[in-house]
N, C-alpha and C positions, 0 to 999 in steps of 0.2 A: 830595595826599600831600606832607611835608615834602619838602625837598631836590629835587624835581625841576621839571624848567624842561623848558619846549617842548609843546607839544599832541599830543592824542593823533591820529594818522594810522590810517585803516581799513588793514585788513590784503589789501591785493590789490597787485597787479603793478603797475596803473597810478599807486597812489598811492606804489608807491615809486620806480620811474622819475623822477615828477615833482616830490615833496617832499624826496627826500632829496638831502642834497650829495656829492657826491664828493667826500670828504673825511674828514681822521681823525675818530675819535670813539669815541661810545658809542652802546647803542642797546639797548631791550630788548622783549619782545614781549609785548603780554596776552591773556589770553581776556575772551571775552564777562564773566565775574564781575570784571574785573578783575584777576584775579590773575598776578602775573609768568612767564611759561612759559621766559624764557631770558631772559640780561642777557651780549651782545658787546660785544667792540672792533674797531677797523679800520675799512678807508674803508666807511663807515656804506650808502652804494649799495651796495657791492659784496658785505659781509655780507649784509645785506638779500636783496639778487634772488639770492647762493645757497642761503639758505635758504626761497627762495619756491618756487625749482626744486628743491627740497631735493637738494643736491649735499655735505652734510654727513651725517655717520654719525649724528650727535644728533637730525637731523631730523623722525624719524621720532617721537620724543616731543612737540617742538615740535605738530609737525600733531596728535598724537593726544590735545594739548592743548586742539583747536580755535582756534587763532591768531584774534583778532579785530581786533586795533591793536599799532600799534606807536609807539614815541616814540626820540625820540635826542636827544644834546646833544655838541654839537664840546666838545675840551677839550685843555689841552695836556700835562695828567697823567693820562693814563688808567689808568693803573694805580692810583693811587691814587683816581679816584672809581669805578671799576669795583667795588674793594673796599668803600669806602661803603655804594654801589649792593646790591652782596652782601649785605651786613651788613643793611640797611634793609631792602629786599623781600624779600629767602629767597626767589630764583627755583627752579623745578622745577630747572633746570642751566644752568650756566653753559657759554654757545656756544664753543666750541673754534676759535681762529682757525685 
């Protein structure tokens, strides 16, 4: 898919523990077709593992999207490539920090 950078990470607890940084960014989730179920910001781990514990109000669409991978890229305008990001996939919704 144009514009985006980083590989795709299976969608479980241990691969975001281990893959993701602690750190700013972006980050969004897919199902098994591929298709975008949510597009975040913020430190990328810690988005992540609450929406694995799903500790978000939005969650509950995420999961009933089937989550199957996830990907992220650090950036230092995230508001600006989060809209990109928008613009390009048309995620189900976009994760509420």
């Amino acid at each position: 898919m144009p514009g985006i950078k980083g590989p795709n990470y299976v969608w479980g607890r241990a691969w975001i523990e281990f893959k993701t940084p602690n750190a700013e960014g972006l980050y969004w989730i897919r199902n098994k077709e591929g298709k975008v179920l949510c597009i975040g910001k913020g430190n990328v781990r810690e988005r992540l593992s609450s929406h694995w514990y799903r500790e978000n109000a939005g969650d509950t669409l995420i999961w009933s999207g089937l989550p199957h991978s996830f990907c992220f890229e650090l950036t230092d305008d995230s508001r600006k490539r989060e809209a990109e990001l928008l613009r390009e996939l048309k995620p189900a919704l976009q994760c509420a920090a």
